[in-house]
C-alpha positions as CSV (number, residue, x, y, z in Angstrom):
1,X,-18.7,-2.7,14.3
2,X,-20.8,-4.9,12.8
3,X,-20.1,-8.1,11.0
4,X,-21.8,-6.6,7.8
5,X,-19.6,-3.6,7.8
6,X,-16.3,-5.7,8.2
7,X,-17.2,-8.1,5.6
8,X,-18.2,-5.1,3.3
9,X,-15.0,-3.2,4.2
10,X,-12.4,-6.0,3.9
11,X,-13.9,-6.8,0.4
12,X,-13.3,-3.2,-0.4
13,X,-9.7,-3.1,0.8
14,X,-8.7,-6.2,-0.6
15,X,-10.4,-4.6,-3.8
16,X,-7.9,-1.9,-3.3
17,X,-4.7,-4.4,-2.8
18,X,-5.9,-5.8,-6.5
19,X,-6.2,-2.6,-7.9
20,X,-2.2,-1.9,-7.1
21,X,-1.2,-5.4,-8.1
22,X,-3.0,-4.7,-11.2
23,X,-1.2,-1.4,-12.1
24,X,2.2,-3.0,-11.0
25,X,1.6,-5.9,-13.2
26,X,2.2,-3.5,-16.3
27,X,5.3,-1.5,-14.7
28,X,8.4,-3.1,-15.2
29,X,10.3,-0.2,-13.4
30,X,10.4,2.7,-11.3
31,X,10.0,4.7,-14.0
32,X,6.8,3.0,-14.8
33,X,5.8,3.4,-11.1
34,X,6.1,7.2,-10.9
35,X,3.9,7.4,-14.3
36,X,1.3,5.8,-12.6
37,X,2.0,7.1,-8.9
38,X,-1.4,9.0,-9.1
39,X,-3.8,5.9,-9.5
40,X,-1.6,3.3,-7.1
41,X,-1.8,6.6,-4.2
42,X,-5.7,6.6,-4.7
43,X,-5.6,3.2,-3.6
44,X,-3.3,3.5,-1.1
45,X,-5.2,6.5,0.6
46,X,-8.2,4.9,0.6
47,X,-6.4,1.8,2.2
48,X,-5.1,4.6,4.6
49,X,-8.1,5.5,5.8
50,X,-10.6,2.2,6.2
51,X,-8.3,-0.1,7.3
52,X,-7.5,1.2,10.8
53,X,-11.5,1.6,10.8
54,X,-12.2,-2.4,10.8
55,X,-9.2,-3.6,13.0
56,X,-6.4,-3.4,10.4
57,X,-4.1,-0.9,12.0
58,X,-1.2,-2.3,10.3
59,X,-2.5,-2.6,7.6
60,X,-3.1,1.1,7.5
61,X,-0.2,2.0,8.8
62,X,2.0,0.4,5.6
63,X,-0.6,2.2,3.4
64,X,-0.2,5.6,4.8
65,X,3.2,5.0,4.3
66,X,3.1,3.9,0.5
67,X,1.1,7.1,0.0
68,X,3.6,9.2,1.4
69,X,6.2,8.0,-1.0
70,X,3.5,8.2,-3.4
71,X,2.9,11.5,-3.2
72,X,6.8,12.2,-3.1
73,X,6.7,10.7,-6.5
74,X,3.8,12.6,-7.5
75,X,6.0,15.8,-6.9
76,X,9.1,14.8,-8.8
77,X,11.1,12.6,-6.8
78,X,11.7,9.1,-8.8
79,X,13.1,6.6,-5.9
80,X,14.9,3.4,-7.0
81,X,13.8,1.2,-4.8
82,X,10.3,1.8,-4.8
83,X,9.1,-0.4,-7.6
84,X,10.1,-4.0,-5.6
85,X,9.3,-2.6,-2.1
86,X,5.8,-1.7,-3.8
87,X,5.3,-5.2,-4.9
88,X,6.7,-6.7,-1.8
89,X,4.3,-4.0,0.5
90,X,1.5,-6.0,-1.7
91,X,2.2,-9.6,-1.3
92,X,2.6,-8.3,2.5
93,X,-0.9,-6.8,2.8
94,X,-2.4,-9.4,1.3
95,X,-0.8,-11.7,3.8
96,X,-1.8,-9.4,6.3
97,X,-5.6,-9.4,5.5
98,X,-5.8,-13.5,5.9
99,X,-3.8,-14.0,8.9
100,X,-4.4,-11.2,11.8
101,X,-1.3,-11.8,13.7
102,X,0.8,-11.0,10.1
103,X,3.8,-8.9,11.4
104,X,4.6,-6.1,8.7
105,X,7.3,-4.1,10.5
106,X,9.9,-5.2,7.9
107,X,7.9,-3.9,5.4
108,X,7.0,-0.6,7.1
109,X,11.0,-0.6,7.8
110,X,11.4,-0.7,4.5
111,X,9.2,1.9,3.6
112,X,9.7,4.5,6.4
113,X,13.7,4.1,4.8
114,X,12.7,5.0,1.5
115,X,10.7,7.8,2.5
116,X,13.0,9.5,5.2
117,X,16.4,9.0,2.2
118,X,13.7,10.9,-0.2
């Protein structure tokens, strides 16, 4: 891969991370999260997708997972939980884009509960 495409595509998912922190700053509950499911799983899918592409395998892993509740959302089921372990999953994947040995298994844990209780 070359250095232009990595610079390109970790400008492009950190783009992504602000996106979601944008829409979360104007939910104040889960409620507010499953109106706006729709534009924070765009975000997440295409997270989904380039991240494993450029090294971030983690990274891509939590956001498959997000999109997967997402997308549980999208169909009707409203989960608790899922507005603070969405702002949490943030705050960890921007962690994880500045420091490669960033461990998110908590977070995935997290997750992977949320989506398996749902």
């Amino acid at each position: 891969m070359s250095d232009e495409f990595l610079k390109i595509a970790t400008a492009e998912i950190n783009d992504e991370i602000s996106e979601i922190q944008n829409i979360l700053n104007f939910c104040h509950s889960s409620l507010d999260v499953s109106a706006n499911a729709a534009k924070l799983q765009k975000s997440t899918h295409k997270i989904k997708g380039l991240a494993p592409m450029m090294g971030k395998e983690e990274v891509g892993r939590l956001s498959s997972l997000l999109d997967s509740v997402l997308k549980k959302i999208m169909d009707g089921a409203i989960t608790d939980e899922i507005f603070e372990s969405l702002i949490d999953a943030v705050d960890e994947m921007k962690n994880s884009m500045t420091n490669s040995n960033y461990n998110l298994d908590k977070i995935k844990q997290r997750i992977s509960k949320i989506l398996s209780t749902h």
